[in-house]
Every structure is written in structure tokens, then in C-alpha cells.
C-alpha positions as CSV (number, residue, x, y, z in Angstrom):
1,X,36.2,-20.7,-105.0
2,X,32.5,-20.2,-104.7
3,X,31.7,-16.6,-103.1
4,X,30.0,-17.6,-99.6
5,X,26.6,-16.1,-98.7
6,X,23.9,-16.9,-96.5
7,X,20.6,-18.6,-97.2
8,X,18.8,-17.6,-93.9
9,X,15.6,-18.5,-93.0
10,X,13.8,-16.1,-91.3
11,X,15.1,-15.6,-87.5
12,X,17.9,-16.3,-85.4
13,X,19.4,-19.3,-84.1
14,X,19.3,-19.5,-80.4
15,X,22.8,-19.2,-78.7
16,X,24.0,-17.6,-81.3
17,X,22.6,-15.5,-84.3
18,X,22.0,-16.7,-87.6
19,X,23.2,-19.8,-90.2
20,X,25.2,-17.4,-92.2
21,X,28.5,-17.0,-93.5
22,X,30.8,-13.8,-94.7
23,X,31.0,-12.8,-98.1
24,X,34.1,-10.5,-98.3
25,X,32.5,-8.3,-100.7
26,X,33.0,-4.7,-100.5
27,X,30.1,-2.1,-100.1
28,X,29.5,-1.3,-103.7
29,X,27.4,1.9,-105.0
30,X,25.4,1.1,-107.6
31,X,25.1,3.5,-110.9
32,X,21.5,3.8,-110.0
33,X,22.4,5.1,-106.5
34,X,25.2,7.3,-107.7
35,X,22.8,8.7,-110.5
36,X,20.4,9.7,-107.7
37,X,18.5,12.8,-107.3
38,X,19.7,14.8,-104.7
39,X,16.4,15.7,-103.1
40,X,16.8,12.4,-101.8
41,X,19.8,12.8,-100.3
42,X,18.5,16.0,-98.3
43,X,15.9,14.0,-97.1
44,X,18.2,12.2,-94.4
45,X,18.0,16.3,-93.0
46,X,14.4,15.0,-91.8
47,X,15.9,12.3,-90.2
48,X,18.7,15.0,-88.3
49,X,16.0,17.1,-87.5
50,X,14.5,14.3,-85.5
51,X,17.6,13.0,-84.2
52,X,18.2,16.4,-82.9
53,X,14.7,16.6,-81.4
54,X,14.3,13.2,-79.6
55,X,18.4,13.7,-78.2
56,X,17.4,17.5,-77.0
57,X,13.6,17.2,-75.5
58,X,12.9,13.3,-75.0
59,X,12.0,12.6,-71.3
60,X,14.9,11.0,-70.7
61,X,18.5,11.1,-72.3
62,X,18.7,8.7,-74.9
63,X,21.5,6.6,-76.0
64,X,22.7,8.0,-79.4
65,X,24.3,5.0,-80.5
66,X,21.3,3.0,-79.9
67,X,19.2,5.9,-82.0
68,X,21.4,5.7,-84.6
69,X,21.0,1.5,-84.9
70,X,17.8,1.6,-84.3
71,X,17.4,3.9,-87.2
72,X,19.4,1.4,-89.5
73,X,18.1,-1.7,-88.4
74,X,14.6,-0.1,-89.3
75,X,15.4,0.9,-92.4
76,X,16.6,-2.8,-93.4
77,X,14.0,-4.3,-92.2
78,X,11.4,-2.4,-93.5
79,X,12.9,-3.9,-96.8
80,X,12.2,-7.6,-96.0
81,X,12.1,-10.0,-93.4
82,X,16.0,-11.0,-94.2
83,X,17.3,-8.0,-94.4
84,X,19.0,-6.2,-90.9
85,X,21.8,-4.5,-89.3
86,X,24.3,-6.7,-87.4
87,X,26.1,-4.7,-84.7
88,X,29.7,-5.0,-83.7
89,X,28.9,-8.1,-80.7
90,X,26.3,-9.5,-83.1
91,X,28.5,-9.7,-85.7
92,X,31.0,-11.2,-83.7
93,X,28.3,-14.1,-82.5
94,X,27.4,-14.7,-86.0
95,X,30.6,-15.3,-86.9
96,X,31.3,-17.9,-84.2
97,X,28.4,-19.8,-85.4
98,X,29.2,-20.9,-88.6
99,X,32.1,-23.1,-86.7
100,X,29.3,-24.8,-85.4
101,X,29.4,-24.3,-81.4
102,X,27.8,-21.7,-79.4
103,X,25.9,-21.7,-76.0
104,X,22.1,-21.2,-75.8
105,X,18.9,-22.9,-75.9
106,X,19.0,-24.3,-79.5
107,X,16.0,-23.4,-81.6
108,X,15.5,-21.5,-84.9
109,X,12.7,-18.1,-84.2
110,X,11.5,-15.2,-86.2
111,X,9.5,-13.2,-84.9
112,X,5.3,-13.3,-85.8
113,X,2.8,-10.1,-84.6
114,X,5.8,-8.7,-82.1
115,X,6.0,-12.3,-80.3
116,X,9.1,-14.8,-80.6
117,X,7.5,-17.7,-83.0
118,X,9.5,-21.2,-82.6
119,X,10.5,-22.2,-86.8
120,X,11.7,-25.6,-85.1
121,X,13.9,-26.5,-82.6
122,X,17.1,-27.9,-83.6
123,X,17.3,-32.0,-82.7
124,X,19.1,-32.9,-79.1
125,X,19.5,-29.4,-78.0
126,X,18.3,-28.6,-74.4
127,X,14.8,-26.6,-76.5
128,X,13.9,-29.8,-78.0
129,X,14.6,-32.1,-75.2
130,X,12.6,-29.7,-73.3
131,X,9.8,-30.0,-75.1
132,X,9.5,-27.1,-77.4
133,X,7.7,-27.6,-80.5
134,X,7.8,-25.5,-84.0
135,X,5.0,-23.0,-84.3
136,X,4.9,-22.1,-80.2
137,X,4.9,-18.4,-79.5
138,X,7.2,-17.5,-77.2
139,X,5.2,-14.6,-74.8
140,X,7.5,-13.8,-72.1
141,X,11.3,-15.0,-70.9
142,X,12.0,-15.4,-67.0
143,X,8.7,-13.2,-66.9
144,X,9.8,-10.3,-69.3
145,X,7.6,-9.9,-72.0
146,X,8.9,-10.0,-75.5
147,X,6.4,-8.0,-76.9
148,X,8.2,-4.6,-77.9
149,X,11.9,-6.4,-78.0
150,X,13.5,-6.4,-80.8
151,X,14.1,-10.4,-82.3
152,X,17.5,-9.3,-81.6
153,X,17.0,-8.3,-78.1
154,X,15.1,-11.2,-77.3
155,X,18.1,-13.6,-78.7
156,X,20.2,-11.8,-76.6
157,X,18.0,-12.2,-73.7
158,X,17.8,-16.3,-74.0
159,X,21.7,-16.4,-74.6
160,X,23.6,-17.1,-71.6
161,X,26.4,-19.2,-69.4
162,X,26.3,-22.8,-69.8
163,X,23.6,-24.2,-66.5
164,X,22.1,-21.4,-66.2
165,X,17.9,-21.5,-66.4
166,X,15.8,-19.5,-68.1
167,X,11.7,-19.5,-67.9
168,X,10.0,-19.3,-71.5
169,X,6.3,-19.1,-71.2
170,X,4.7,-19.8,-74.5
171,X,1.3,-19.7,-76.4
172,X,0.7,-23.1,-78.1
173,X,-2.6,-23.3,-80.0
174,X,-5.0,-25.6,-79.1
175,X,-3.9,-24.9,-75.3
176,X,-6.1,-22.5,-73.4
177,X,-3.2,-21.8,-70.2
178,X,0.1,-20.7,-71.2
179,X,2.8,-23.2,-71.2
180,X,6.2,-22.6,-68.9
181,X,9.4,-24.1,-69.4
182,X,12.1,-24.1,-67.4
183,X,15.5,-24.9,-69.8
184,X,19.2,-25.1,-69.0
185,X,21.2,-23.2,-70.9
186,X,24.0,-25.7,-72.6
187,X,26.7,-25.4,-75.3
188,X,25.1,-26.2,-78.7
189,X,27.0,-27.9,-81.2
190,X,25.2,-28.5,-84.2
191,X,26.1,-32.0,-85.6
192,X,24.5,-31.1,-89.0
193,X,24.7,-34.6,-90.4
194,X,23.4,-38.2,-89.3
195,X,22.7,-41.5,-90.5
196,X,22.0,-44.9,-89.5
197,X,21.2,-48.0,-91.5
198,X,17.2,-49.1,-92.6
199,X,17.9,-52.6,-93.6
200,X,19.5,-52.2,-97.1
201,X,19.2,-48.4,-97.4
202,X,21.3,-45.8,-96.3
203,X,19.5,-42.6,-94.2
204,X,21.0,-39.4,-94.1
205,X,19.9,-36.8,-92.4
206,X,20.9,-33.2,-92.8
207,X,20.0,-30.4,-89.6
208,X,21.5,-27.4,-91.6
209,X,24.1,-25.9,-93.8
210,X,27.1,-25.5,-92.1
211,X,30.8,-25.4,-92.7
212,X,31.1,-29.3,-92.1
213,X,27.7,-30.0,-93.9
214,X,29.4,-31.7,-97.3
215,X,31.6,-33.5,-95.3
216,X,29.3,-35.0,-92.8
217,X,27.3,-36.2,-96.1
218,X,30.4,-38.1,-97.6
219,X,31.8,-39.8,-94.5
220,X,28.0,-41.2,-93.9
221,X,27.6,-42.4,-97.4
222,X,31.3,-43.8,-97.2
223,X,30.5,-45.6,-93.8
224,X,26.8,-46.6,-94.8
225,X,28.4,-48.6,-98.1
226,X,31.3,-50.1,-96.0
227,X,28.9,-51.4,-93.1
228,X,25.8,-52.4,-96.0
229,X,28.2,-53.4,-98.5
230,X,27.9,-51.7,-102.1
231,X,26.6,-55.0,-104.2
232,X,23.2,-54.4,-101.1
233,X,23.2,-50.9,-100.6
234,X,19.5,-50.2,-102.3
235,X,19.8,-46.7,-102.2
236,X,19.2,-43.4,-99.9
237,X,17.2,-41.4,-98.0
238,X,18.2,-37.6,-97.6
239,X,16.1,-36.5,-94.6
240,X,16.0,-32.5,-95.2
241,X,12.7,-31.9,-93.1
242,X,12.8,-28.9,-90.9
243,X,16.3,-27.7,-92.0
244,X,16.1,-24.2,-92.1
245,X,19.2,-23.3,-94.7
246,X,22.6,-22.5,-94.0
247,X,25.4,-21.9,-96.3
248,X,24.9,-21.3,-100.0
249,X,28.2,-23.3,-100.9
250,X,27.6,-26.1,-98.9
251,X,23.9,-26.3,-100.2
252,X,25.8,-26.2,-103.5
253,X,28.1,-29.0,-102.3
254,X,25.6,-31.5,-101.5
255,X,23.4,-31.3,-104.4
256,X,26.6,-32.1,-106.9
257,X,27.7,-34.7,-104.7
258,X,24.4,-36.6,-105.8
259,X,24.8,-35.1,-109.9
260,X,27.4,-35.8,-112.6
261,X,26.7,-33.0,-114.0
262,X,24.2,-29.7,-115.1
263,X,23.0,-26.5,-113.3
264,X,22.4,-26.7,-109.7
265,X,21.4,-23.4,-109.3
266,X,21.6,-19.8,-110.3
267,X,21.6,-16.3,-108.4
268,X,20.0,-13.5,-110.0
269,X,20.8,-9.9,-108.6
270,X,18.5,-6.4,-109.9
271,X,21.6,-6.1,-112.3
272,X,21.7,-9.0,-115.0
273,X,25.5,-8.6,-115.1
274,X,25.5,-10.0,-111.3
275,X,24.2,-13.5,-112.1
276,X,25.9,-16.3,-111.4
277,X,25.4,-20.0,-112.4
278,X,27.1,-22.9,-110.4
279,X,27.4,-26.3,-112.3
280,X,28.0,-29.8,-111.2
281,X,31.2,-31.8,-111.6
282,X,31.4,-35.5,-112.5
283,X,31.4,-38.1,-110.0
284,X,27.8,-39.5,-107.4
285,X,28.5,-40.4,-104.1
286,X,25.7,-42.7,-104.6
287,X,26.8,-43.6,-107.7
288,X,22.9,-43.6,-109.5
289,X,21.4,-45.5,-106.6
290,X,17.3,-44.1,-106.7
291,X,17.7,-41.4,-103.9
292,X,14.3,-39.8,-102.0
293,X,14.4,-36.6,-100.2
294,X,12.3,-35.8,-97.9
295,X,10.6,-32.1,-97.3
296,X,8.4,-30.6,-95.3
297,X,7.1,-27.0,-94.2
298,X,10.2,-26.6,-92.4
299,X,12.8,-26.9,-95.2
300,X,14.1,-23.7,-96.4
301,X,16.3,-22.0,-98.2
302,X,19.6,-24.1,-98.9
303,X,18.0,-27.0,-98.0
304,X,15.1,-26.0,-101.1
305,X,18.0,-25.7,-103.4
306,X,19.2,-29.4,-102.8
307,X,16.0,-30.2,-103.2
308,X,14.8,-28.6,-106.4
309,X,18.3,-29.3,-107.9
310,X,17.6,-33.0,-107.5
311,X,14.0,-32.9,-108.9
312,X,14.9,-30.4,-111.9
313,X,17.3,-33.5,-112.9
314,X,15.6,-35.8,-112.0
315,X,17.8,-37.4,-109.8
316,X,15.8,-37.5,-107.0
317,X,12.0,-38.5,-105.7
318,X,11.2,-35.8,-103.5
319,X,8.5,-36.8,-100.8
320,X,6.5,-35.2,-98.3
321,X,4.9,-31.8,-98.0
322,X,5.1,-28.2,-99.9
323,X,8.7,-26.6,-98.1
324,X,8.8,-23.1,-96.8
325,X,9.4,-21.1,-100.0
326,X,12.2,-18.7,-99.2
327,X,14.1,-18.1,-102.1
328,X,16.1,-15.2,-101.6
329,X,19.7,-14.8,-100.9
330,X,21.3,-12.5,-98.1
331,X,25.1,-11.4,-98.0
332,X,26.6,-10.3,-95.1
333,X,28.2,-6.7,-96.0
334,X,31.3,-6.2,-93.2
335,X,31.3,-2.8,-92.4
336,X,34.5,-2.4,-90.6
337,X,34.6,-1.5,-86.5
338,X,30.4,-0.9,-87.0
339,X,29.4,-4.9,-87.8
340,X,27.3,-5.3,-90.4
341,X,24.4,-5.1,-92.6
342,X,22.9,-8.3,-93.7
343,X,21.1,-7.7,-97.0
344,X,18.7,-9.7,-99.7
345,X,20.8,-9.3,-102.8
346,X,19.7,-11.9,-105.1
347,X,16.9,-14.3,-105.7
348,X,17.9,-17.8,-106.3
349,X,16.2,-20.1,-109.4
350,X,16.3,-23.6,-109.6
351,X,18.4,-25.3,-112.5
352,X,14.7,-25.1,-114.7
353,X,14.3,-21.6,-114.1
354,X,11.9,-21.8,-111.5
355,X,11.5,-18.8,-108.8
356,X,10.5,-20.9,-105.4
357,X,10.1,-17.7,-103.4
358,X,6.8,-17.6,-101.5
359,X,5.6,-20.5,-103.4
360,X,8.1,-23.7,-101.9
361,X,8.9,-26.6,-103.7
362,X,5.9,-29.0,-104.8
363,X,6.7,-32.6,-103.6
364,X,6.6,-35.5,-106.6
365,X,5.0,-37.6,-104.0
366,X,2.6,-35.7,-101.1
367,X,2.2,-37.3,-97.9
368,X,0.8,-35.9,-94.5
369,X,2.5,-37.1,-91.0
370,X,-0.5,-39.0,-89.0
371,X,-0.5,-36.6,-85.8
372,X,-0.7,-38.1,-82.4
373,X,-4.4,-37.7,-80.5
374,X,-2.3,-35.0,-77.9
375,X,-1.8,-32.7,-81.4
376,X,-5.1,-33.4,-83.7
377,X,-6.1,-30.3,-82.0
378,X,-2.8,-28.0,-82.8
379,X,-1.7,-26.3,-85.4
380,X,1.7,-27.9,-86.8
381,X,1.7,-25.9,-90.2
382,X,4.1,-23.3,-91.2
383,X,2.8,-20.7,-92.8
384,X,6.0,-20.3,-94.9
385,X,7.8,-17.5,-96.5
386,X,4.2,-16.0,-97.9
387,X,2.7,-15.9,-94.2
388,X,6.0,-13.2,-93.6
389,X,5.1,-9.5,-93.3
390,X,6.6,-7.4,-96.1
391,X,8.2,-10.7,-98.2
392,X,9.1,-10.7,-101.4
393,X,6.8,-11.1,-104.2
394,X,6.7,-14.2,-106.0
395,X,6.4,-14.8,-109.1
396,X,2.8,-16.1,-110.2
397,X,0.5,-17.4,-107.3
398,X,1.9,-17.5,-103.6
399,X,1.6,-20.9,-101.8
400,X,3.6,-21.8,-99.6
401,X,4.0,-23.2,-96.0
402,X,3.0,-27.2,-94.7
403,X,2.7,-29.5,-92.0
404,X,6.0,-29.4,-90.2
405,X,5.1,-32.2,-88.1
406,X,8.1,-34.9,-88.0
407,X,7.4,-38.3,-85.2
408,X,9.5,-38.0,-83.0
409,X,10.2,-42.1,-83.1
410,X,10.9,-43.6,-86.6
411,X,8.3,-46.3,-86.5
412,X,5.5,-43.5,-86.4
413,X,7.2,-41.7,-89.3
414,X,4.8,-42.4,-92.6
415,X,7.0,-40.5,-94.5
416,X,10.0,-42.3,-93.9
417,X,8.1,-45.7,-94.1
418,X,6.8,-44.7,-97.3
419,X,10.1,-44.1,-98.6
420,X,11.8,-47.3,-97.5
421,X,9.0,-49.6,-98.4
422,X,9.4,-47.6,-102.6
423,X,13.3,-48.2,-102.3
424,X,12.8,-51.6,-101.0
425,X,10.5,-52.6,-103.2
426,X,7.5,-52.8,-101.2
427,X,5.2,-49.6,-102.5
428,X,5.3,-48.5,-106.1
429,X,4.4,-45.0,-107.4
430,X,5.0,-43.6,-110.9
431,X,6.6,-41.1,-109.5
432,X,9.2,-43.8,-108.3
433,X,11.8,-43.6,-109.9
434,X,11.3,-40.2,-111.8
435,X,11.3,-40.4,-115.0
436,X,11.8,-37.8,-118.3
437,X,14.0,-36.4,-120.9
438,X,16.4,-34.5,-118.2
439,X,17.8,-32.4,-121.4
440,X,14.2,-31.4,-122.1
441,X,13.7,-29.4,-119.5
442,X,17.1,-28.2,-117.6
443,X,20.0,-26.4,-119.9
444,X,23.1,-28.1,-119.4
């Protein structure tokens, strides 16, 4: 059974807290930590001294509790953006939202330069129907600035019961006046798979990695070649643009439902005895139909495995723009009645050997949306994994981060256009199908 752990991107899902999952693992003490020097252990009598201070002569009484997370929350996340301290209720949330319901507004955040950016807002959730685009700043919520909340505070803040209304006022570049919205809280269930027929090929799109991901992918390709008919079917579109990640299995899952066989990906802890390889097992669910995936700046994480996976073995065309470059791995660490910590353990690599932290995965075929006359003026970039404070180095040059602009009506979409017209024929590109000794350059 493959050891669950999260592939976040970089915030918090609206309505509930992150795309995560548990890994049961137990708080382990590494033979570096043990071997120690004690002097640093009596440091942490600076950090009582202080404690003692602020609780004895602050202006006000302070909550010691909140002292004491505020103190572990910013030791985590002075490691990386990824990294942070879950509390008791928080961990709770989390843990309701990997079933895939949850009540809230519906978009993915992190937060930018102590203001709540907008990664993207997830598709038919009251956020996106409401208008809110990827790369808005969120400035203040029902009139309460977020500046000096915590990303967890302001989470909590835009949580809520189901018709309720809450005011976000945003910055949006290219607008000089601050944009309000007024948006009714609703339950958000996260259907992280469609599809629908384009002629003779079957499109599939994936929201995010959760528990129901894999299955949502093989029921659509199981209906798509029942209602096209297997003799037509002409092959398939996977749509992973602005996914932000999810769960590490199910990333896993989806990429060997399109391979017979080879590395998908491997994890690479600071101890070489921690890495782990998962493999493919035998059997296509498009059974070698050409197969296009589509990226942008707004695919991260899992949804980067699937895709690298793909392109390593050259199963795949992968079209569109550079994704966000976060390739890191986070566990969740239960720590009993006090939450949890959720910490960057591992770096992931795809089945070549390739690092995509900071630097995203490089398209076979690059393509830029045609914006609308009401955006030419807007930023719709991402500025990816290497625009995060404090991320983790990369290996060689740092690049990463794209347009992130997706139509919102099909017939505007270039990118999907593109792709139809290669499967049906009507484009060619020598990318198209790819092409190469597979065995030359990913270890089987």
C-alpha cells in the first residue's frame, strides 16, 4: 500500500484547509538530531526567557497557548513555504477535506507580501462564479484587513455557515479602485474529474488530487469509449491546467493508468536510505491512443508528476505553458491531542531524474492563451514556486511560473483547439506524437 502524503501547493483551500492526506508515520529522531550538541538544546532557555518575559510584563495578558503555536508555526515556516503547524481544529478541517466536501468560498491562496493572493479558484464554486480570478490579492474580508493575519487566520475568517456573505475586497492589477465582492458561502464539493466528448476524442479534465481522483479518471475513460465507441475513439485530452496537487498516491494512480510500465516517480529524503521508487503496472486505460496533457502556470505538484511521468516516457505530448515548479513533498506528522506539523520531507524526481522544483516542467509544445481586450492589461502569470519567499533551491537555473490564463468558454480556448485539431489530424507538429528510444533515457 503506497504511504499517503501530501503534494500541497502553496496555501489553503478555502472552506477547508489544505489538499492533503495523513501519513501515519511516527515522529522519528534522526541520528543527526540525536547526535546533537547540547548547546543547542540550551538555546530553547532563550526562547523561556522570553516566554517568561512577554507572559509577565506584556501590556496585556497573553494567551499562552497561542504563544506557544505561534512559536511553532514560526519555526516551520521559516523553513519553507510548505512547511507549518496544524492545530487541533485545523487538523480536524484538514482531515474532512480529503473526503471531498467542506463549506467555504472555494479557492486555492497562499499568501504574497502579508496579503491573501488568489492561486486559482476552484471551477463552479461560489469564488469562481463570483468572479474571482487567479493572481487577485485579497486586501481586506467584510472590511478587516488581512494584513498581519496569519494565512491561517484569514482561512478561518472566510470559512463559515452555508448562505452566509462575506465581503472580499481585492487588489487586481491593471485596476486602479479596489474590487469588492460580495460571495455566499456554500458547501464545496470538489468533483475532481470531468469529461465530455470533442468529436472523436475523449477530454478529461482533472481539478485536483483527491481520494476519488483515479476513479473519476476510469469511469470517464470507460464512459467516453462506450458513448464514442473504441474502433473512433482518436485519443485523449488530460486537461491538468490550474490543478494545484493533491494526493501523492493518486497523482501516482493516474500516471500508471496511462503506462504499462517503468518509473513514475521517485522521493528522495536528506537520508538516501529513505528513498522510494513507485513503478507502473501493466494495463492503459487508453490502451496506446496518442494522449495530450495540457499545463499551465497553475499545475503543481501531483498534477507535475503526472505530467513529467508522461513526457519522461514518452507517452504523452504535453502542451501549453511552463507549470508552477513545486517539487517538494510534505507529510502530515499527527502529533496526538496537539494536531500536527505538516513538514517538507522529501523532494520528488521525475522517472529521468529530473528535480522540477522552482524550475516547472517545460511543455514539448508551448502555446500562450489569446487574452480577452478586458485582461491585455492584467497580469495572469504565476510567478511559481521560485517567486515564493524562502523556497527551496533548485537545482541548476530557477524558472518557473506562466500564464495561468484558461477561457473560460471552450471555443476561445487555443490550447485545447490546438490539441484537438493534432489528435484529429488537422495540425501537425514533430513533437506530435513524441517520439525516442524510451529505454534511452528513463531506467526501467
Amino acid at each position: 500500500m503506497i504511504r499517503k502524503a501530501s503534494l500541497l501547493l502553496v496555501g489553503a483551500l478555502i472552506g477547508g484547509a489544505t489538499v492533503t492526506a495523513l501519513s501515519q508515520m511516527p515522529v522519528r529522531v534522526s541520528g543527526v538530531a540525536n547526535a546533537a550538541a547540547s548547546d543547542t538544546y540550551r538555546q530553547l532557555n532563550l526562547f523561556g526567557d522570553v516566554f517568561e518575559r512577554v507572559r509577565s510584563d506584556y501590556v496585556e495578558v497573553p494567551d499562552d497557548a497561542a504563544l506557544v503555536e505561534s512559536a511553532i508555526n514560526g519555526m516551520l515556516s521559516s523553513l519553507d513555504p510548505h512547511s507549518s503547524y496544524l492545530s487541533p481544529k485545523h487538523y480536524r478541517d484538514m482531515q474532512v477535506q480529503t473526503r471531498g466536501e467542506f463549506g467555504g468560498l472555494g479557492i486555492e491562496v497562499t499568501m504574497e507580501d502579508g496579503l491573501v493572493k488568489v492561486v486559482t479558484p476552484i471551477d463552479d464554486t461560489p469564488a469562481y462564479k463570483a468572479g474571482v480570478l487567479a493572481g487577485d490579492l485579497i486586501t481586506h474580508l467584510d472590511g478587516e484587513q488581512v494584513q498581519g493575519m496569519t494565512l491561517s487566520d484569514a482561512v478561518e475568517k472566510m470559512r463559515g455557515p452555508v448562505n452566509t456573505e462575506i465581503e472580499l475586497t481585492i487588489r487586481r492589477d491593471g485596476q486602479a479602485k479596489p474590487v469588492k465582492l460580495d460571495i455566499t458561502r456554500d458547501v464545496i464539493r470538489i468533483r475532481s474529474v470531468r469529461h465530455r466528448q470533442e468529436g472523436d476524442v475523449a477530454y478529461v479534465r482533472v481539478t485536483q488530487f483527491n481520494e476519488q481522483t483515479y476513479d473519476g479518471v476510469k469511469d470517464a475513460m470507460d464512459e467516453m469509449a462506450e458513448k464514442i465507441g473504441k474502433d473512433k475513439l482518436k485519443g485523449v485530452v488530460l486537461d491538468l491546467r490550474n490543478n494545484p496537487g493533491g494526493l501523492l498516491d493518486q497523482a501516482i494512480a493516474v500516471s500508471d493508468a496511462f503506462l504499462e510500465r517503468g518509473e513514475i516517480v521517485s522521493t528522495r529524503g536528506r537520508n538516501t536510505a529513505e528513498t522510494q521508487r513507485y513503478n507502473a503496472r501493466s494495463g492503459d486505460l487508453a490502451e496506446g491512443l496518442p494522449v495530450i496533457v495540457l499545463i499551465n502556470g497553475g499545475s503543481a505538484s501531483a498534477s507535475e508528476i503526472v505530467a513529467g511521468a508522461l513526457q519522461d516516457h514518452k507517452r504523452a505530448t504535453i502542451l501549453g505553458t511552463r507549470s508552477f515548479g513545486k517539487g517538494s513533498v510534505q507529510t502530515i506528522v499527527p502529533l496526538g491531542a496537539n494536531g500536527a506539523i505538516r513538514l517538507t520531507t522529501a523532494r520528488y524526481y521525475t522517472p529521468s531524474g529530473v528535480s522540477i522544483q522552482a524550475k516547472g516542467i517545460t511543455p514539448d509544445i508551448e502555446l500562450l492563451q489569446k487574452l480577452p481586450e478586458e485582461l491585455q492589461s492584467e497580469v495572469v502569470e504565476t510567478k511559481g514556486e521560485a517567486g515564493l519567499k524562502g523556497h527551496l533551491t533548485g537545482d541548476g537555473e530557477e524558472a518557473s511560473g506562466s500564464q495561468a490564463y484558461v477561457p473560460p468558454d471552450p471555443k476561445d480556448d487555443v490550447q485545447l483547439k490546438f490539441a484537438l485539431d493534432l489528435l484529429n489530424g488537422v495540425q501537425v507538429n514533430s513533437a506530435f506524437p513524441p517520439v525516442g528510444d524510451e529505454k534511452a533515457q528513463v531506467p526501467n
